[in-house]
C-alpha positions as CSV (number, residue, x, y, z in Angstrom):
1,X,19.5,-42.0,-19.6
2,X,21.2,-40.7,-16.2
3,X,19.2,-38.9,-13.6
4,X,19.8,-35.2,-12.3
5,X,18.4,-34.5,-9.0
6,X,16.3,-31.4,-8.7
7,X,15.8,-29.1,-6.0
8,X,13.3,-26.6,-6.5
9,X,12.8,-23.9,-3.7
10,X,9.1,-21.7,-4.7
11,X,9.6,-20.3,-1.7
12,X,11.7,-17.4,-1.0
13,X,14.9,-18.1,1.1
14,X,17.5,-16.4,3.4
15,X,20.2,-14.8,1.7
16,X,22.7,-16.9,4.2
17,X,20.5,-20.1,3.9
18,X,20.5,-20.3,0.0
19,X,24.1,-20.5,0.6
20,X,24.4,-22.9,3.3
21,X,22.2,-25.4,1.1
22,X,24.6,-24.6,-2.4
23,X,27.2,-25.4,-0.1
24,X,25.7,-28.7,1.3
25,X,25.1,-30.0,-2.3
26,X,28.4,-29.3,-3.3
27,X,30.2,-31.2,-0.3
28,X,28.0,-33.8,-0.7
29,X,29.4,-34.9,-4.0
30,X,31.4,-38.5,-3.5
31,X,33.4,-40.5,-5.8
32,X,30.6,-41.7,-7.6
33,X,28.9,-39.5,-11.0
34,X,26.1,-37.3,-9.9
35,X,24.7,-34.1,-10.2
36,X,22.7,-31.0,-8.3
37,X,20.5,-29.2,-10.3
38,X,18.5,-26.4,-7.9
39,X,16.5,-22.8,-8.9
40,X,15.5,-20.7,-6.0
41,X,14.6,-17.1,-4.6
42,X,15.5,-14.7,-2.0
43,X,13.2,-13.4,0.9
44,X,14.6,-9.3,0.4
45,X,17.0,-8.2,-1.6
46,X,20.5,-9.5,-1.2
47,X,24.1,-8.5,-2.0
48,X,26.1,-11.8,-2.6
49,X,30.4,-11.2,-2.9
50,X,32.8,-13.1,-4.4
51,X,34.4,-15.6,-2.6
52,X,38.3,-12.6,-2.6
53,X,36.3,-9.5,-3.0
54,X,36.9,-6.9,-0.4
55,X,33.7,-6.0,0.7
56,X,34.7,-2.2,1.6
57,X,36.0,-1.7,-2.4
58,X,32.3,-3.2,-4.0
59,X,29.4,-2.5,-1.4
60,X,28.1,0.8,0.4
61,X,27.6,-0.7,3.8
62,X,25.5,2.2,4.8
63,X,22.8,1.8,2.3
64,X,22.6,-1.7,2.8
65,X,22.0,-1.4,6.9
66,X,19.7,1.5,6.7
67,X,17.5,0.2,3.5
68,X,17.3,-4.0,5.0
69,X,19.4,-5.1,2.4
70,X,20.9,-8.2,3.3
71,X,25.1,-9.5,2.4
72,X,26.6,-12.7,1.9
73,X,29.6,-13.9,0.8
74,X,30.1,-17.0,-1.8
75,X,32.3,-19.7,-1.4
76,X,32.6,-19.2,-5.8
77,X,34.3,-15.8,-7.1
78,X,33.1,-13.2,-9.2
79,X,32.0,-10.1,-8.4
80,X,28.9,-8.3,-6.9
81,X,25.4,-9.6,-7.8
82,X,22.0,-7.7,-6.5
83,X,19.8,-10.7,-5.8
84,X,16.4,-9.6,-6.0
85,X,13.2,-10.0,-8.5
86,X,15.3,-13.1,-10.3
87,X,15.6,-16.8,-10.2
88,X,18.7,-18.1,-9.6
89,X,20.1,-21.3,-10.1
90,X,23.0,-23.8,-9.0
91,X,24.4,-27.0,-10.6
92,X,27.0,-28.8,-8.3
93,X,28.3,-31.9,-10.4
94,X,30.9,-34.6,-10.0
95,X,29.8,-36.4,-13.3
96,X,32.9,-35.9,-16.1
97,X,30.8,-37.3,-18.9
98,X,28.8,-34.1,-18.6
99,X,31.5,-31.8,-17.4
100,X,35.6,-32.1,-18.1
101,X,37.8,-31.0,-15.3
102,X,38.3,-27.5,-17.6
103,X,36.5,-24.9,-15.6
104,X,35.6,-23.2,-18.7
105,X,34.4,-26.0,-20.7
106,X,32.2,-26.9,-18.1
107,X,31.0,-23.4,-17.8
108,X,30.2,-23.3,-21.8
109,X,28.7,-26.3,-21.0
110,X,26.1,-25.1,-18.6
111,X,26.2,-21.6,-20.6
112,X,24.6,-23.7,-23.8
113,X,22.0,-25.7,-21.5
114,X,20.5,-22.7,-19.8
115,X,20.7,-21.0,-23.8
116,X,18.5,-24.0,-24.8
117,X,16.0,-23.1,-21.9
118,X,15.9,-19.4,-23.1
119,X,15.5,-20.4,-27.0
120,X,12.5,-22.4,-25.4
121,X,11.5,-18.7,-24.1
122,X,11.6,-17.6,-27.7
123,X,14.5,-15.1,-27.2
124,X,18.0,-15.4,-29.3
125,X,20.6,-15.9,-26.5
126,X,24.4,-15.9,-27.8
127,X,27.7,-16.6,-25.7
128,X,30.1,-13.6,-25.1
129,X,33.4,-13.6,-26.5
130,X,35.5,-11.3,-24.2
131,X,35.3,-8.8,-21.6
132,X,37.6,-5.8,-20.8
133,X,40.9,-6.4,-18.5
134,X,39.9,-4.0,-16.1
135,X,36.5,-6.1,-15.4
136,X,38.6,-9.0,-14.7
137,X,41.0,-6.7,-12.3
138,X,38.8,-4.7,-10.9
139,X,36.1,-4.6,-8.5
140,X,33.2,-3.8,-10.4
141,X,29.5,-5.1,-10.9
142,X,28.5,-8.9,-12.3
143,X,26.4,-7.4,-14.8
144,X,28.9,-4.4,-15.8
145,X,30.1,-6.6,-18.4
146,X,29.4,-9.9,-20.0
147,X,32.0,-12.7,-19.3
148,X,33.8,-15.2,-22.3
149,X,31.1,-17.4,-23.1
150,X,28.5,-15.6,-20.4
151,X,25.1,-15.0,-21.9
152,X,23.7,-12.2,-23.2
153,X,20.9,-11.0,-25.7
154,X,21.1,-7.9,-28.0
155,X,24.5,-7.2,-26.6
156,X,22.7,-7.1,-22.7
157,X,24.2,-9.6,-20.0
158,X,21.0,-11.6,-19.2
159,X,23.0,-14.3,-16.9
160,X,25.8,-13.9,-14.4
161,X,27.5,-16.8,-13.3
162,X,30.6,-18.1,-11.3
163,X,32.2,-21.0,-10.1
164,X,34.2,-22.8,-7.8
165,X,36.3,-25.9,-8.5
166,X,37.9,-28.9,-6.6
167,X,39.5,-31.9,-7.9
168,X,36.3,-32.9,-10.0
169,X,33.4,-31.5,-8.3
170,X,32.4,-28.0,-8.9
171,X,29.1,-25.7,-7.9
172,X,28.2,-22.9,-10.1
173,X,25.7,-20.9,-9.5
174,X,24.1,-18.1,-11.2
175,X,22.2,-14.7,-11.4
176,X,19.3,-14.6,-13.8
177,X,16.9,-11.4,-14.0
178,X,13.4,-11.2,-14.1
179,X,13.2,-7.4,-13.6
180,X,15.9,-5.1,-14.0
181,X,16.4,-2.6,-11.4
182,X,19.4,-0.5,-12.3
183,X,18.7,2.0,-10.1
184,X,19.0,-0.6,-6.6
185,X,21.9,-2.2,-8.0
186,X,23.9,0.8,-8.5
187,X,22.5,2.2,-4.8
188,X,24.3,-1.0,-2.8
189,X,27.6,-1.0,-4.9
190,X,30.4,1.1,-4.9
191,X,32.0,0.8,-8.5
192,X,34.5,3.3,-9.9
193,X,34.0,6.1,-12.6
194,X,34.9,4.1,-15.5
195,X,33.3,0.8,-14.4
196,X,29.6,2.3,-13.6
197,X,27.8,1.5,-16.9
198,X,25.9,-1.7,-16.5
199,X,24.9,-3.7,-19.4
200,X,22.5,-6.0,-18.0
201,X,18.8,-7.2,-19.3
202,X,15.8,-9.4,-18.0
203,X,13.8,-11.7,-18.6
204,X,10.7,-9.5,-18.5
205,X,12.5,-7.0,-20.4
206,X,13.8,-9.4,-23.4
207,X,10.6,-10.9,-23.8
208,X,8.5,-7.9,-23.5
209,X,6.0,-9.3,-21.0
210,X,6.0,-10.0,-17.0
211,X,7.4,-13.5,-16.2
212,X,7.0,-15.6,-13.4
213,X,10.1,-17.4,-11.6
214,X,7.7,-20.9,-12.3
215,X,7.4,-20.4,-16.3
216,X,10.8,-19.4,-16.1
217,X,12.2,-22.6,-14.1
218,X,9.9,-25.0,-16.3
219,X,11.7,-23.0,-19.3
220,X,15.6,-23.7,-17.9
221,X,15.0,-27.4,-16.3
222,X,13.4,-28.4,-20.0
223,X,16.6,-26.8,-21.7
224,X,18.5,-28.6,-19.8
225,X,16.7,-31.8,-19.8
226,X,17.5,-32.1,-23.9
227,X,20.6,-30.2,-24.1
228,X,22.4,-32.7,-21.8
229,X,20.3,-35.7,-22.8
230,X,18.9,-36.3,-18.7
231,X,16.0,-37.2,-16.5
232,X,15.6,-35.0,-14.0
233,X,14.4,-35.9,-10.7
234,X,12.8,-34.1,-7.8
235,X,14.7,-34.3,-4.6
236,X,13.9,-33.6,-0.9
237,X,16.0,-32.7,2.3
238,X,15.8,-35.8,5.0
239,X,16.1,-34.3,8.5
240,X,19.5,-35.0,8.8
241,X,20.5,-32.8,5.8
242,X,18.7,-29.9,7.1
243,X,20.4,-30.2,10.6
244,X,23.8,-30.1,8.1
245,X,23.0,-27.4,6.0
246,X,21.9,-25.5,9.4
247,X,25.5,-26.3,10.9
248,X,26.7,-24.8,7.6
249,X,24.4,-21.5,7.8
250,X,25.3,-20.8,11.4
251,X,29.0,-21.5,11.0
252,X,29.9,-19.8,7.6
253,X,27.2,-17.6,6.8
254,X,25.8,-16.4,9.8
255,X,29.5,-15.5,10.8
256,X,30.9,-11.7,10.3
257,X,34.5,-13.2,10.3
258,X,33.5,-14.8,6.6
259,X,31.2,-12.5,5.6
260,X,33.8,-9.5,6.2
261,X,37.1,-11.7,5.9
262,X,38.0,-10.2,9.2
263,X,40.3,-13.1,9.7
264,X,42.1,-13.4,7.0
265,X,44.5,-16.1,8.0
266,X,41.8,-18.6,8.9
267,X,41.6,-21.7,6.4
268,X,38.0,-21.5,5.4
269,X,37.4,-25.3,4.9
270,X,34.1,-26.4,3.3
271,X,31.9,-28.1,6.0
């Protein structure tokens, strides 16, 4: 059986360093098969864009500075996603026996393995079939709408996803609720009229019960572990990946010109 590397962060992280290290997974990917699998947290609440949203169109700057609410940007697309009370995961893979060069096959793919770690929850996950245009178009919330083959229960988004793709390595990366605020979400975004209803659920609300990010990574990394037919296998940072993923915080996500694409000519290469 092939081995998937594991990085599990319990401890909450920096909005611009959970970034930095989904980053430093990703561009570590050679020639050879292999495959990222990581769940982690965020130290305050945190507004992550999509990697061509205009951040003036999707976020209230004003709410954000004055309530501590922190900003990133991603290097995937997609559209706004309030990081807070949730575990979030990211698989960066190079391995096409797991995952074809199709950006959405491989996003059923993962779609199916996480739905394996929720039927291990003892919830009834389904994929999404469609979404309307203007969610496609327009500049609305993540969990406004459920994306083809996105995952949602009862008719409720319960996972938002997105992904970026080169040659054939890809990171996705993913939003999954273990409370639902509503009331935040809406309070850092600025989506129009006709895109404001959110359909989202959580974790804690599907299952009708409080659920910890631990249970609810042991839940995911078994569905994965037998959907895809894999070991998996803790991995740690040497010092020498740290000091890169540091380079990669300081540089990219740490900088305003990213974050704000105030330079909008620049050729952001991946470090």
């Amino acid at each position: 059986m092939k081995e998937w590397l594991v990085i599990s962060d319990p401890a909450p992280l920096k909005g611009s360093l959970n970034m930095a290290i989904d980053e430093f997974l990703f561009s570590s990917l050679g020639e050879e098969p292999q495959t990222f699998v990581r769940f982690y947290q965020w130290e305050k609440p945190t507004v992550s864009l999509g990697f061509s949203q205009d951040i003036r169109k999707a976020v209230d700057l004003d709410y954000c500075r004055s309530h501590g609410v922190d900003i990133v940007r991603r290097i995937t697309g997609g559209k706004l996603v309030l990081h807070h009370k949730e575990v979030t995961y990211s698989i960066s893979s190079s391995d096409r026996e797991f995952f074809t060069s199709s950006v959405a096959n491989s996003y059923k793919s993962i779609s199916q393995g996480l739905m394996r770690g929720l039927e291990k929850m003892g919830l009834k996950p389904c994929l999404a079939s469609s979404h309307p245009s203007s969610y496609a178009k327009g500049d609305s919330l993540c969990f406004s709408h459920p994306a083809r083959d996105e995952i949602e229960i009862e008719g409720k988004k319960v996972i938002g996803s997105a992904q970026r793709r080169v040659g054939s390595r890809f990171i996705q990366h993913g939003s999954i609720p273990l409370v639902h605020d509503e009331a935040l979400l809406k309070s850092v975004s600025l989506p129009g009229k006709e895109e404001s209803q959110i359909r989202m659920t959580s974790l804690s609300q599907a299952l009708g019960r409080n659920v910890s990010f631990e249970w609810a990574v042991d839940h995911f990394l078994a569905g994965f572990s037998e959907y895809f037919g894999v070991v998996l296998k803790p991995k740690t940072f040497a010092a020498s990946e740290r000091e890169a993923i540091a380079r990669i915080q300081k540089a990219r996500y740490e900088n305003e010109d990213w974050t704000f694409l105030k330079k909008k000519n620049i050729q952001w290469e991946l470090l």
